[in-house]
C-alpha positions as a Markdown table, in Angstrom:
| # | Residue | x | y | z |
|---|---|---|---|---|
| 1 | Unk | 50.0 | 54.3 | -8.4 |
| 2 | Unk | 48.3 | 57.8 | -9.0 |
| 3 | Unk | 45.4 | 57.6 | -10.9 |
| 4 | Unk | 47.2 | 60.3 | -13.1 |
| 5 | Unk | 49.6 | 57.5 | -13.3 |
| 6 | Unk | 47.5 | 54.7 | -14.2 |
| 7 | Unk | 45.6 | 57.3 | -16.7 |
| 8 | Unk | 49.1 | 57.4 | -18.4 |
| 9 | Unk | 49.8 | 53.9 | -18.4 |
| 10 | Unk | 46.8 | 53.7 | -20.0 |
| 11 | Unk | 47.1 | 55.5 | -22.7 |
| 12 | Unk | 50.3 | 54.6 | -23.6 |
| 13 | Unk | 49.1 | 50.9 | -23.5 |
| 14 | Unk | 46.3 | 52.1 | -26.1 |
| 15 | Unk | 48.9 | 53.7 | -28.1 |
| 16 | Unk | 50.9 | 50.4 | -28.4 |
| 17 | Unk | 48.0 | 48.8 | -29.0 |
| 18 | Unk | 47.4 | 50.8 | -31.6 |
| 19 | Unk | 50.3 | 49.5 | -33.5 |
| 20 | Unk | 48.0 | 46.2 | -34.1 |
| 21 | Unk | 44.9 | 48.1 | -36.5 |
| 22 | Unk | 44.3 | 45.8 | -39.3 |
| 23 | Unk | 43.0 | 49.1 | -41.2 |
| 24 | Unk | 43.9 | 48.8 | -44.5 |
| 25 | Unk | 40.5 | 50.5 | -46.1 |
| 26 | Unk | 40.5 | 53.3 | -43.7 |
| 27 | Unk | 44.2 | 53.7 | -42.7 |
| 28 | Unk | 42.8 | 55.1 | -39.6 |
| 29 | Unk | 44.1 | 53.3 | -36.7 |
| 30 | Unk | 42.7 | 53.2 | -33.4 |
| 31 | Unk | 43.8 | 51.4 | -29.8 |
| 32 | Unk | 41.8 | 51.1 | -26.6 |
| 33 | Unk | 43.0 | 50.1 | -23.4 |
| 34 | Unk | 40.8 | 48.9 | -21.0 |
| 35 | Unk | 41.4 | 48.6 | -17.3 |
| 36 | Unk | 38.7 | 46.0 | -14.9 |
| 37 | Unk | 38.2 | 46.5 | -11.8 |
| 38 | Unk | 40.4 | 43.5 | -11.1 |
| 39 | Unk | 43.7 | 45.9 | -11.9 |
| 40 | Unk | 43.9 | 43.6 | -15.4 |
| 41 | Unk | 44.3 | 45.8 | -18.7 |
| 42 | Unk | 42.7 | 44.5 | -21.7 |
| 43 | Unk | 43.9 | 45.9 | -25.0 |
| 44 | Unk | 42.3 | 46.5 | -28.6 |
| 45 | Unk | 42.7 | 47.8 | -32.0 |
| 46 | Unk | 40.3 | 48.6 | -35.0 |
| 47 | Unk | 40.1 | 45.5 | -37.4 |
| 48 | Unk | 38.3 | 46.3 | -40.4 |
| 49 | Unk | 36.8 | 43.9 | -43.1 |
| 50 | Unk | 36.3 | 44.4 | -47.1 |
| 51 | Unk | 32.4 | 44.1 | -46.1 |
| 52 | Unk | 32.8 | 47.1 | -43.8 |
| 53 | Unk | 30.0 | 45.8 | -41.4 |
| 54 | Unk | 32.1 | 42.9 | -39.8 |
| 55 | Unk | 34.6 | 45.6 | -38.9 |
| 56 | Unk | 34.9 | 46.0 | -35.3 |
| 57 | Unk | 36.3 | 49.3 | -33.1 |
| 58 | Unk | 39.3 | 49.0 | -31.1 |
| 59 | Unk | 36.9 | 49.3 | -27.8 |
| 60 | Unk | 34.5 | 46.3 | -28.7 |
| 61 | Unk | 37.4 | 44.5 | -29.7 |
| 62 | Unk | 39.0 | 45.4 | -25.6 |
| 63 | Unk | 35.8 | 44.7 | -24.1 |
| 64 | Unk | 35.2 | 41.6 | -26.0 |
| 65 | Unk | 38.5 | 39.8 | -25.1 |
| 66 | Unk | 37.6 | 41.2 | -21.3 |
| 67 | Unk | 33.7 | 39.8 | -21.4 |
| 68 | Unk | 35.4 | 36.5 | -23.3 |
| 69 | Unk | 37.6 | 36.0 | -19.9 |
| 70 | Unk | 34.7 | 36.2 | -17.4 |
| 71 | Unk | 35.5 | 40.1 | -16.6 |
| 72 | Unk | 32.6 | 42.4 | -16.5 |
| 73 | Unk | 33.2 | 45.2 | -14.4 |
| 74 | Unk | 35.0 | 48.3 | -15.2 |
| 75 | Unk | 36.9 | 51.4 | -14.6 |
| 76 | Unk | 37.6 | 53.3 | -17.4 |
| 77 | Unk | 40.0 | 53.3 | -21.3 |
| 78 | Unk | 41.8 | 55.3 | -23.2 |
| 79 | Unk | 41.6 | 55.4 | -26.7 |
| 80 | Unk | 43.8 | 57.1 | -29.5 |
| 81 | Unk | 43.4 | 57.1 | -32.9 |
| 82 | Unk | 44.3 | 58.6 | -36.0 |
| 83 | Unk | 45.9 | 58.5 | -39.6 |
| 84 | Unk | 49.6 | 59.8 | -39.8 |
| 85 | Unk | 48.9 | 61.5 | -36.3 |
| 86 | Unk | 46.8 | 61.2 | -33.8 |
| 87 | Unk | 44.1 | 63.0 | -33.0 |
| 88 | Unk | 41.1 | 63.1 | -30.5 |
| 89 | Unk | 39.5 | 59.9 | -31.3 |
| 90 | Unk | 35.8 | 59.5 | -29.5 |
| 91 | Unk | 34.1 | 56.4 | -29.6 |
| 92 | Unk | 31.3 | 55.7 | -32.0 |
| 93 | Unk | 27.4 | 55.2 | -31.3 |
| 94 | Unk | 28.1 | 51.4 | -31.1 |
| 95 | Unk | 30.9 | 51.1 | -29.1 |
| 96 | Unk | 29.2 | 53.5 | -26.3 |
| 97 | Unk | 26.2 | 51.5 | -26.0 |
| 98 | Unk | 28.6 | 48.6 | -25.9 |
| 99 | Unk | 29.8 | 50.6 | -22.8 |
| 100 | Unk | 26.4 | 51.1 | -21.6 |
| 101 | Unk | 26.2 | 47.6 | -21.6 |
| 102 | Unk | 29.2 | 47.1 | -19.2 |
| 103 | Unk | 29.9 | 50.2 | -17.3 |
| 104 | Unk | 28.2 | 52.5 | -14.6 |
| 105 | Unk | 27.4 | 56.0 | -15.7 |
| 106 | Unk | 30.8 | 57.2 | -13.9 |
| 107 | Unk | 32.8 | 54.9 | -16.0 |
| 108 | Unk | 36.0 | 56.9 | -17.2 |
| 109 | Unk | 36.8 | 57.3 | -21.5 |
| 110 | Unk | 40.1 | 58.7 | -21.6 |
| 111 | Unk | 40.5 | 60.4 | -25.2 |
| 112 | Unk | 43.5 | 62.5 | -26.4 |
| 113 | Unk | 47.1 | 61.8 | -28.1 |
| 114 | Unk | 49.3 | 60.6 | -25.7 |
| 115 | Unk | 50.5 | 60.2 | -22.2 |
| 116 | Unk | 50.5 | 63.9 | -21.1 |
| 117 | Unk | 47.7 | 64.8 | -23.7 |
| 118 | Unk | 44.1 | 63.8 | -22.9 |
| 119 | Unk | 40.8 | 64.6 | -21.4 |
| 120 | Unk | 38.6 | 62.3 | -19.1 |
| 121 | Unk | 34.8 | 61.9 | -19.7 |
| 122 | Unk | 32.3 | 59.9 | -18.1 |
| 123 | Unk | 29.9 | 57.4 | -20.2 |
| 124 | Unk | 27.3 | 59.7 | -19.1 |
| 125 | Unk | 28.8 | 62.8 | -20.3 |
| 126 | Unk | 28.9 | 60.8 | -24.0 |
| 127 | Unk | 25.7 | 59.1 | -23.9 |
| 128 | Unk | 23.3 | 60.3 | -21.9 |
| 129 | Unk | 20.6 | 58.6 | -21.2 |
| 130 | Unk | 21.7 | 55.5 | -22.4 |
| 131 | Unk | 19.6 | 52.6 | -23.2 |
| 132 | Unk | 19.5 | 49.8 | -20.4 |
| 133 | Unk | 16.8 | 47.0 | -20.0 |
């Protein structure tokens, strides 16, 4: 495959993932789907909480279930997001230092609304100078 390909499959992995928000406080619904280095896709969705700080974004929630399997390096994820549509959908403060956590500088955030509609970024170009003990 292409890596315009896989890029694709990506995000239309995140879109179905999407499909999965538990966002009934928000309704904003977001999917992430993240590929290892291993070739393995691991998808997530936004599952928010009447507390609001127990919520947890669709990326945690992929990089979790990938770090929970014994996977810990990375390539890149798309993410989409949105209400009724969808909409360039960045990931939050946490979820890039989650990132930061996980991923090289050159690590790859797809964002955009579908297959044929996205942009690629590095973790660098979103958090720069990233926090790393």
């Amino acid at each position: 495959m292409t890596k315009e390909q896989v890029c694709e499959k990506l995000m239309e992995e995140a879109i179905h993932a999407r499909e999965f928000s538990y966002s009934p406080y928000s309704k904003f619904k977001v999917g992430a789907a993240l590929l290892a280095k291993n070739g393995k896709v691991y998808t997530g969705c936004n599952i928010e909480n009447g507390a609001y700080m127990p919520s947890n974004c669709a990326e945690r929630t992929a990089i979790f279930k990938a770090v929970s399997e014994g996977v810990r390096e990375f390539e890149r994820i798309a993410i989409v997001g949105g209400n009724e549509e969808l909409i360039d959908c960045f990931p939050c403060g946490v979820c890039r230092q989650t990132m930061a956590e996980f991923c090289e500088p050159e690590f790859e955030i797809l964002v955009g609304t579908g297959p044929d509609a996205y942009k690629i970024y590095t973790l660098a170009d979103l958090l720069p100078k990233s926090f790393k003990l």
